[in-house]
C-alpha positions in Angstrom: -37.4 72.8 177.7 -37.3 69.9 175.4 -33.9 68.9 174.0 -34.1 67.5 170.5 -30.6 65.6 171.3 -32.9 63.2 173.7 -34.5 62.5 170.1 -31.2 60.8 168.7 -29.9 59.4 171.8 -33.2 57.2 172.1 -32.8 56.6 168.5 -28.9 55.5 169.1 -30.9 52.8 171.7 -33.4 52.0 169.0 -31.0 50.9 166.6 -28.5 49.3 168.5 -30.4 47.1 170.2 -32.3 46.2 167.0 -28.9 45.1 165.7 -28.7 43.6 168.6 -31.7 41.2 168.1 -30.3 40.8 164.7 -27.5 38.9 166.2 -29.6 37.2 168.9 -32.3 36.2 165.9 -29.0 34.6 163.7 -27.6 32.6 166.6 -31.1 31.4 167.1 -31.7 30.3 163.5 -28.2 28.4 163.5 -29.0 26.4 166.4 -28.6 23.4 164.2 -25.8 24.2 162.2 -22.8 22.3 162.1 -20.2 24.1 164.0 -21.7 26.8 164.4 -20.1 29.7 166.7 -22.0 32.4 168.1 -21.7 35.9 168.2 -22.6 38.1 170.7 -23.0 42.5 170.2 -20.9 44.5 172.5 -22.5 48.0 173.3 -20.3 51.0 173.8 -21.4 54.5 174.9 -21.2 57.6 172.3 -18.8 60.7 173.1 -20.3 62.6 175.7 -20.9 66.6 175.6 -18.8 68.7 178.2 -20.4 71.8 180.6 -17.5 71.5 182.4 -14.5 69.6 182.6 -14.3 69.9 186.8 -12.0 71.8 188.7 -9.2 70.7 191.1 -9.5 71.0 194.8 -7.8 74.3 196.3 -6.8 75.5 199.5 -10.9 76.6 200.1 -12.3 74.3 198.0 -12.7 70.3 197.4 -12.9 70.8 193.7 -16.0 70.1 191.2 -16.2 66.8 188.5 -16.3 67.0 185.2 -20.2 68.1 184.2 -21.4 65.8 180.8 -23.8 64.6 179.5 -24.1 61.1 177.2 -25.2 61.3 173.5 -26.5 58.0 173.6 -25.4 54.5 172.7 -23.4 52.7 169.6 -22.1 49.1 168.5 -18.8 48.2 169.9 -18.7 45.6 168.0 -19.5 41.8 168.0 -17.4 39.2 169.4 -17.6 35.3 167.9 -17.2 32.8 170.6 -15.2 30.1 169.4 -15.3 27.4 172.3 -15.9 24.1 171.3 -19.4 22.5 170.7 -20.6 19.2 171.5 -19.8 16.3 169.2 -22.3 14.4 168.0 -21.5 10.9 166.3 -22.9 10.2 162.6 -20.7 6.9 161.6 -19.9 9.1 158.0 -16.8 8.2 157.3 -16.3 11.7 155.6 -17.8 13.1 158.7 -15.1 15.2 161.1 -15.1 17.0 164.4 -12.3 18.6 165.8 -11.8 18.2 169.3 -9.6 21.2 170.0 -8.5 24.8 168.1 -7.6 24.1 164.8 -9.7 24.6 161.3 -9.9 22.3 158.5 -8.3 24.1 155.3 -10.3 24.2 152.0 -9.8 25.5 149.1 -12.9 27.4 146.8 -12.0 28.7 144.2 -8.2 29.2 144.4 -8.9 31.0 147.5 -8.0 29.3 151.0 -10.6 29.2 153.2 -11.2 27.9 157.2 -13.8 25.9 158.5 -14.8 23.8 161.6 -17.7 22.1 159.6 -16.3 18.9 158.4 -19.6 17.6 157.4 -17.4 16.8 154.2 -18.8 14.5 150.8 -16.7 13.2 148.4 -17.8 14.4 144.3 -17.5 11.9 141.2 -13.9 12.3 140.9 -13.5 11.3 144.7 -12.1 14.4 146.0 -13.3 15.2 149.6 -15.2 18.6 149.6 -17.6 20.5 151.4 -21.2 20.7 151.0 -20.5 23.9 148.6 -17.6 22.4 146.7 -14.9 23.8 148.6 -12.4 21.1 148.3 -10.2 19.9 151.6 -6.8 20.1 152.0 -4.2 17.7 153.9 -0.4 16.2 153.0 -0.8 13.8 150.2 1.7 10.6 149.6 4.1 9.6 147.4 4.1 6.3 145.3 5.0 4.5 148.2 2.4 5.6 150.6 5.1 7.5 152.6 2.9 11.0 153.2 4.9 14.4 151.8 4.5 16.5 154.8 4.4 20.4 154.3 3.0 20.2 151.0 -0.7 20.9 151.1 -2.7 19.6 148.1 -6.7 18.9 147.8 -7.5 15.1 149.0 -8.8 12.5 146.8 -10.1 9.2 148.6 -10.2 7.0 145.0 -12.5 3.8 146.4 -13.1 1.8 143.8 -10.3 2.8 141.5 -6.9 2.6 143.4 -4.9 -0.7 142.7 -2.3 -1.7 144.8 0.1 -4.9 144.8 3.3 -5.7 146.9 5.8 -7.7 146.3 7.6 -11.0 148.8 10.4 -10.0 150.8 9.8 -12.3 153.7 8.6 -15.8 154.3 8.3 -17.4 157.8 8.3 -21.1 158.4 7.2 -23.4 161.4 7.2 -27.1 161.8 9.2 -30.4 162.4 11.4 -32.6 160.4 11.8 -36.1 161.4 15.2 -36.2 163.3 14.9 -40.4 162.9 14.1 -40.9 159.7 16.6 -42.4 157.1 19.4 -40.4 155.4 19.0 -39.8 152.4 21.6 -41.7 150.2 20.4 -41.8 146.6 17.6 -40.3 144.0 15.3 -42.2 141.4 17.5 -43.6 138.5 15.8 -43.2 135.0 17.7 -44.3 131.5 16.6 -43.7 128.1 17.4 -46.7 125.2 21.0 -46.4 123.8 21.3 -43.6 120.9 23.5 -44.2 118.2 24.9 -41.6 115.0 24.8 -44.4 112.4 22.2 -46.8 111.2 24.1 -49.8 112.0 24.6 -48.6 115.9 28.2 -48.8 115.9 29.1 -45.3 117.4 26.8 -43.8 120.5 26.2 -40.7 120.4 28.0 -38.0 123.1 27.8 -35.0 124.3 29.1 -32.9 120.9 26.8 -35.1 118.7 25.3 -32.3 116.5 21.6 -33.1 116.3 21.3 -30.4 113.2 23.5 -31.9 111.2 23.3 -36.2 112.2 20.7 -38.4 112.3 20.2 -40.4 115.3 19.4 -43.8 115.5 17.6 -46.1 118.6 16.8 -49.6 118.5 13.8 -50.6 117.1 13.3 -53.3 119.3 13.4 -56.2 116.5 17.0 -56.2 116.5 17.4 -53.1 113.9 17.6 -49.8 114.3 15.3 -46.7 113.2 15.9 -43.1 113.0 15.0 -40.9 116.2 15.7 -38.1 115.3 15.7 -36.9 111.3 18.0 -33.8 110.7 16.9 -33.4 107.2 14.5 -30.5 107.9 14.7 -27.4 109.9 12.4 -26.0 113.1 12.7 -29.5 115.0 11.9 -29.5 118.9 11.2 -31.6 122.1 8.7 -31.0 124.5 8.6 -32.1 128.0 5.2 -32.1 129.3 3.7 -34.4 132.7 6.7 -35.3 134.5 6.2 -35.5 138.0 8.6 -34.6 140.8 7.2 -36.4 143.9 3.9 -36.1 142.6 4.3 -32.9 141.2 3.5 -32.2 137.8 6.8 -30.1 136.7 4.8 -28.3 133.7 5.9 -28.3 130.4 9.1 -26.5 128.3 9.8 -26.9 125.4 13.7 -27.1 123.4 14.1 -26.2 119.7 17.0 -28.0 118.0 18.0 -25.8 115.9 18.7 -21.8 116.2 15.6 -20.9 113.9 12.5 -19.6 115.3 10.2 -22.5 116.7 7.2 -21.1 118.0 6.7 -21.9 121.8 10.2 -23.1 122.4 11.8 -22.0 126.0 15.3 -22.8 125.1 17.9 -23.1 122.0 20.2 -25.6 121.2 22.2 -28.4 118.3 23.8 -30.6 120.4 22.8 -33.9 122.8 25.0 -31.8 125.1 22.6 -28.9 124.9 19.9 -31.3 125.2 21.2 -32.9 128.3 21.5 -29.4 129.9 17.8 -28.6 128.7 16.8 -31.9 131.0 18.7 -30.5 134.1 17.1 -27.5 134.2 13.6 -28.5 133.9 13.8 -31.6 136.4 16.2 -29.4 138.8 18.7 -31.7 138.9 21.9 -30.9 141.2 24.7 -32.5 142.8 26.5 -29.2 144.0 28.6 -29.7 147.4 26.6 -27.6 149.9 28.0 -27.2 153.7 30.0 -29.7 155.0 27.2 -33.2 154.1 24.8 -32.1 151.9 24.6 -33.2 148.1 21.7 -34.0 146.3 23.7 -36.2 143.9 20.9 -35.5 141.1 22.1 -35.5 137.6 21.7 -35.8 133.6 24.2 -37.1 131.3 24.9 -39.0 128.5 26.6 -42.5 129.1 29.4 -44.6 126.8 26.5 -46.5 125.8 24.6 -43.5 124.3 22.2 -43.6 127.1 20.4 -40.1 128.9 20.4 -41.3 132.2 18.4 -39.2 134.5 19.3 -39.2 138.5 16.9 -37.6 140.4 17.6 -35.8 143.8 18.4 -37.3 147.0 15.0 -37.8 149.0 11.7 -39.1 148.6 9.9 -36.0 147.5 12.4 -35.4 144.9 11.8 -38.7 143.4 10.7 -38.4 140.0 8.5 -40.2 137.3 9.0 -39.8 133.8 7.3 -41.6 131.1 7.8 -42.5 127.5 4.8 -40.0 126.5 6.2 -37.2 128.9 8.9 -36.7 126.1 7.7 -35.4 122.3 9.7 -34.3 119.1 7.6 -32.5 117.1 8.2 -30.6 113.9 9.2 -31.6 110.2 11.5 -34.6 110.2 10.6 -35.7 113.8 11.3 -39.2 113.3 9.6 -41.2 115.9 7.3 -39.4 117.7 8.4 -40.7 121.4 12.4 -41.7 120.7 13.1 -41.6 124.6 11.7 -44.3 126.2 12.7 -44.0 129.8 13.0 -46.8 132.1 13.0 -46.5 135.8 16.3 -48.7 137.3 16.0 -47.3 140.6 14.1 -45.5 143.7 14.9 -42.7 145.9 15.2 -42.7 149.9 15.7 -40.6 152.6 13.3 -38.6 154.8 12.4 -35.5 153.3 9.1 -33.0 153.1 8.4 -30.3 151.1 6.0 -27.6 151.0 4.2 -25.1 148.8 3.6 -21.7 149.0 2.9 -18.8 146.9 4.8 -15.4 146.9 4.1 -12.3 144.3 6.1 -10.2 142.6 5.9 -6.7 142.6 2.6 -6.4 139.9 1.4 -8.9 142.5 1.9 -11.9 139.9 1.2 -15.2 142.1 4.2 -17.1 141.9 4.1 -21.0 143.5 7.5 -22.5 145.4 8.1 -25.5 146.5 10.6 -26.0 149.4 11.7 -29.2 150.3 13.9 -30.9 153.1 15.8 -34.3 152.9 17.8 -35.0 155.7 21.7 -35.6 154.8 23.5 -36.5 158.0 23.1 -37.0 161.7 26.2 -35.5 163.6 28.6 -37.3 165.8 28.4 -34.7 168.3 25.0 -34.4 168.1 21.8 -33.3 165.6 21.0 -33.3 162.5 22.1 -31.5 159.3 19.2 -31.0 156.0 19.6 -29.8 152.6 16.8 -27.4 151.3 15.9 -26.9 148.1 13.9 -23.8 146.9 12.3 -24.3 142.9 9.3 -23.3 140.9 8.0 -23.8 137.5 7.3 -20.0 137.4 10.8 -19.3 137.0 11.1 -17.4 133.6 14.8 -18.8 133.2 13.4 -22.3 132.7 15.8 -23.3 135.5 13.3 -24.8 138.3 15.8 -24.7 141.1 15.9 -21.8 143.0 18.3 -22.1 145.7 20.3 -24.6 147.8 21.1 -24.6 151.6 22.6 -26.3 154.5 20.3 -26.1 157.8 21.6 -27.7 161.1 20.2 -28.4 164.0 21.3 -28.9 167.6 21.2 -32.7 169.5 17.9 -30.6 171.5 16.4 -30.5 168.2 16.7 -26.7 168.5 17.8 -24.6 165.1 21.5 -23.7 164.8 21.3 -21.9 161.7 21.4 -22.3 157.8 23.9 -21.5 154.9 21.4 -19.8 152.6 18.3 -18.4 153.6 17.0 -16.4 150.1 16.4 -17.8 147.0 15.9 -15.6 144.0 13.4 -16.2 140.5 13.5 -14.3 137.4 10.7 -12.3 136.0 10.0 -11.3 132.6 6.6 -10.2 132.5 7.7 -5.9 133.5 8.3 -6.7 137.4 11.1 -5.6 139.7 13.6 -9.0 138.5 14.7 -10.9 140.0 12.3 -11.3 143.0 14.8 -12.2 146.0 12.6 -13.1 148.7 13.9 -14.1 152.4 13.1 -17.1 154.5 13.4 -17.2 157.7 13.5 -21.2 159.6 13.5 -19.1 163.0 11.8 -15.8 164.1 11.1 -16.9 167.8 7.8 -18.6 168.3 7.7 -19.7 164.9 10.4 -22.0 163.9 11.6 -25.6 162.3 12.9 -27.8 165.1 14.1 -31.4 164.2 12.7 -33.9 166.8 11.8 -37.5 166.3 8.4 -37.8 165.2 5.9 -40.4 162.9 7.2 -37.8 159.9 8.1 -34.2 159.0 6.0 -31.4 158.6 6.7 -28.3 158.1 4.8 -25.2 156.0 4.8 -21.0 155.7 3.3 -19.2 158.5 3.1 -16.0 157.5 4.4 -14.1 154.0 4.2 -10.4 153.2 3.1 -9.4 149.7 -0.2 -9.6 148.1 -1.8 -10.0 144.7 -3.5 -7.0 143.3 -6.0 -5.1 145.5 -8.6 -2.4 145.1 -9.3 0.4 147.7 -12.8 -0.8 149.1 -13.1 1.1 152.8 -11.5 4.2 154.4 -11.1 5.5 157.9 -9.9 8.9 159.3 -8.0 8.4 162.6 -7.4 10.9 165.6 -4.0 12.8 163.8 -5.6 13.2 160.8 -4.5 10.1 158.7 -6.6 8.6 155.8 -6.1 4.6 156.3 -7.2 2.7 153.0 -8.6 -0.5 153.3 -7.6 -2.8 150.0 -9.2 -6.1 148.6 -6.2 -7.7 149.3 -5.8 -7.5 153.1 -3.4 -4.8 152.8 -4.3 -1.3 154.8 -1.9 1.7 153.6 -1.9 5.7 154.8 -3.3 7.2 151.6 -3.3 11.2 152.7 -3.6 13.0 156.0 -6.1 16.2 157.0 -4.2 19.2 158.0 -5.8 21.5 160.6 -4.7 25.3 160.7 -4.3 27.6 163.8 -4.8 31.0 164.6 -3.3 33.3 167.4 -6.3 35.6 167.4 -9.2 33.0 166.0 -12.3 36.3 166.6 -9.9 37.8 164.2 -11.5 35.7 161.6 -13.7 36.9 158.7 -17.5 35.3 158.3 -17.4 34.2 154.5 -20.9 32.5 155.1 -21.3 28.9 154.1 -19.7 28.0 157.1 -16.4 29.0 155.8 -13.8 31.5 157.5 -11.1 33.6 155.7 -8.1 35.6 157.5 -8.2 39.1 158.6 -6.0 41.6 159.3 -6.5 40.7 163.4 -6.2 37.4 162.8 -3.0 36.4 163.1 -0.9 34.1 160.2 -2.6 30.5 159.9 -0.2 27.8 161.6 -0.8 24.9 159.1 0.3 21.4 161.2 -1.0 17.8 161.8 -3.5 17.4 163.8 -2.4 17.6 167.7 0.2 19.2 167.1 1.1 22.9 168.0 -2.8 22.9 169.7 -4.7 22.3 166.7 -6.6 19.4 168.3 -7.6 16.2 167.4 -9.8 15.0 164.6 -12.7 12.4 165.5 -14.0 10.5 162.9 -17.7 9.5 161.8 -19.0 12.3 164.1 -19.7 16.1 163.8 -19.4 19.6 165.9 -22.6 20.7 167.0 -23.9 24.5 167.1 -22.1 26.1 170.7 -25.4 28.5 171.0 -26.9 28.3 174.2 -30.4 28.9 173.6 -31.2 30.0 177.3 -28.6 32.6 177.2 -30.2 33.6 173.8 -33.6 33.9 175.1 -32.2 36.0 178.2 -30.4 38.3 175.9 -33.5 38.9 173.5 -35.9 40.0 176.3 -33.4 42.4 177.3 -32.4 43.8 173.9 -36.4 44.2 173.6 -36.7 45.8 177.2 -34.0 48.1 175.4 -35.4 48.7 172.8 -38.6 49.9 174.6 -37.2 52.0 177.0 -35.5 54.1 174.5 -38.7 54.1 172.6 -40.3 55.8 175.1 -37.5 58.3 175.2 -38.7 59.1 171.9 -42.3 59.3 173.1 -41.6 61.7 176.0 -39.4 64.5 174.2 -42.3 64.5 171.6 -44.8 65.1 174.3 -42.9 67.9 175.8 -41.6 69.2 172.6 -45.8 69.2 172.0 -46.5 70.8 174.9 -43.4 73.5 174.9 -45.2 74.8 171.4 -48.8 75.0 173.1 -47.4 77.5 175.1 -46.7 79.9 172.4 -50.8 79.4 171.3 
């Protein structure tokens, strides 16, 4: 007799096995997707219906089975297989693989999403996102570039906008000063025409002459006297513009005599005194006692005669040059328009170098020093000892020199070490001040040695710092770190991609668009670097391929049809005997 339960037992295999090609027919159409994992339908047998349960064996007997018969077929479900896929290199910079377990995080919505697709793009505002807007999260950093680990936030890669500028710490310096050249014994001699408080030059002028309140008088040249400087009318001052410093131009400053406001002026004072001190500063003047040889022996002062003489520093490239027009009063009551006419009584010797280099403050202002040598002593015992001197014209104190120190060397030539090796220059213009930057005269291969040769020569070899840079290029390397390459040579870590991990990765719910969101099988997301705890690694420029296997596809659809057929004709034959069974009755 014909048993309508064969009816829906063949239609159990009908629609299981068409769910089955459903599966088979969506692995096949994502053959090409990025990162793609397949799925493949587990089949599982329905309950069965009992005759008999079976008996057990007896003394007389070997016992019967259970007698049952199967109610056809159902889905067991579908399991994802997550094994990795092939990667295939794009040269994206935005492009990712994962090489490994982990998942990229992303965030849609305020909702946190997975994913193994990391063909990522970045959107106007330069966040990196996925192609339907989820946006990517990793460990950002602070304003220091140091990255905030455990702290997930959405990336930004800002090419184009972010500025970055570092200030000088470090300066190294190579080269050789001439251990045979002449010690250094005096500096260039300048000395202005003799000053006087009264027309009749009687009574020189001195260091407390008030130049608010007296008139000061120079020769004329005739054999009479003229007024230099005219104290009748406020907002007087003195320029000094185009003196040179062993070539040098030592820029201009300017000193108002007087405490009203004088547009442009660098420096305040009323007295030749205050004047005089003015003069030191700008030419860098210095006769301090440094070590146990050194002094410069430069000075400015104010003779009995009522004469600014000017002694330069010790050492050829300290020589300086000043002339008449180098020196301007300007303002109402001026007087003569160049009163200091310098004369130049004598020259400066010694071997000495100096070089120039530029460090930057931290808003990467360029900032020019010069650094000169003059060699002060040879030793009885052997080598040679050197004053440096460390100024600038950048120096927003209006005092050029920088720093003073002793370096000594050995009788091999060989440096032995220095008394000061940092020089410091004050900024006005918002940066960290002052800038104290070190120099270093010996860092192994690079370093000053003081053998006999035709001359010294010496420069910087290498300076950290730079002047303002913009982020032009990025890269993503292997744990996940976002390297940004700036205008300015400098490379920084500008964020870092965090992967997530699951215990039970099938556990995962589909969200379609490539994106994955935790189920209850799942397991907690483990949210870490990249390599660590498992997660993988993260290749750059290149992307995970689809892992369907097309063969094993094909194989399983001609079988899922072959099923689907056979239980079709299940169908068929209980309809032809349920036809025939009611023939009988006709």
């Amino acid at each position: 007799m014909a048993s309508t339960t064969a009816l829906f037992t063949g239609l159990s295999g009908l629609t299981s096995n068409s769910r089955r090609l459903d599966v088979i027919g969506n692995n096949i159409a994502n053959v090409n997707t990025t990162a793609f994992k397949s799925n493949r339908m587990n089949f599982a047998p329905t309950f069965s219906r009992s005759f008999s349960l079976g008996t057990a064996p007896g003394e007389n007997t070997g016992g019967s089975n259970p007698g049952q018969v199967g109610l056809g077929v159902s889905v067991g479900g579908t399991q994802r297989n997550f094994n990795n896929g092939a990667i295939g290199v794009t040269g994206v910079a935005t492009d990712l693989a994962i090489e490994g377990d982990g998942f990229f995080i992303v965030n849609q919505s305020g909702s946190r999403f997975y994913t193994r697709a990391g063909g990522f793009i970045r959107n106007p505002e330069n966040d990196l996102m996925t192609q339907s807007g989820a946006k990517v999260m990793g460990f950002g950093v602070d304003d220091q570039f140091n990255l905030v680990d455990g702290n997930l936030v959405e990336l930004n890669i800002p090419v184009g906008t972010l500025t970055l500028a570092e200030q000088t710490d470090n300066v190294i310096f190579s080269g050789n000063v001439n251990a045979s050249g002449e010690i250094a014994t005096t500096g260039s001699t300048h000395e202005s025409r003799a000053f006087y408080s009264d027309p009749a030059g009687t009574t020189p002028v001195t260091a407390a002459t008030d130049l608010l309140t007296t008139d000061i008088y120079v020769s004329d040249g005739a054999g009479g006297f003229t007024i230099a400087f005219d104290s009748s009318e406020p907002g007087r001052s003195i320029t000094l513009a185009g003196i040179e410093k062993g070539g040098k131009d030592l820029g201009s400053l300017t000193f108002a005599i007087s405490g009203s406001a004088v547009e442009g002026a660098d420096a305040f004072g009323s007295t030749f005194g205050d004047l005089v001190s003015f003069f030191d500063e700008y030419l860098g003047t210095d006769s301090s006692a440094i070590g146990s040889s050194s002094d410069l022996g430069g000075s400015v002062e104010i003779n009995a005669n009522g004469q600014i003489v000017v002694v330069g520093n010790e050492g050829t490239v300290q020589a300086l040059d000043i002339e008449t027009g180098d020196i301007t009063v300007n303002g109402p009551g001026a007087g003569l328009g160049n009163p200091l006419v310098m004369t130049k009584t004598g020259e400066a010797d010694g071997e000495s170098i100096r070089t120039s280099f530029v460090v930057y403050d931290s808003l990467g202002t360029p900032l020019t020093i010069d650094l000169s040598f003059v060699l002060q002593a040879t030793n009885p015992s052997g080598g040679t000892t050197w004053e440096f001197v460390a100024e600038s014209n950048d120096n927003d104190a209006n005092d050029r020199m920088l720093a003073l120190g002793e370096v000594s060397f050995d009788s091999n030539g060989r440096f032995t070490g220095a008394s000061n090796q940092s020089f410091s220059i004050v900024r006005t213009n918002g940066a960290t001040t002052p800038l104290t930057v070190n120099m270093d005269f010996d860092s192994g291969t690079d370093s000053i040695t003081s053998f006999t040769d035709s001359g010294s020569n010496f420069a910087a070899v290498y300076q950290d710092g730079s002047p303002i840079g913009t982020l032009a290029s990025f890269s993503i390397g292997e744990d996940g770190g976002i390297s940004g390459a700036f205008t300015n040579g400098l490379t920084r870590t500008i964020g870092q991609v965090a992967l997530a991990k699951f215990s039970n990765p099938e556990g995962l719910v589909d969200a379609g668009d490539n994106l994955f969101g935790s189920g209850p099988n799942s397991g907690t997301a483990l949210v870490a670097k990249p390599r660590d705890f498992g997660t993988g690694r993260v290749v750059g420029g290149a992307l995970e391929l689809s892992n369907v296997d097309l063969s094993q596809e094909f194989i399983d659809m001609i079988l899922a049809s072959t099923g689907y057929s056979a239980a079709s004709r299940v169908i068929t034959t209980t309809d032809e005997l349920m036809t025939q069974l009611l023939a009988l009755g006709r």
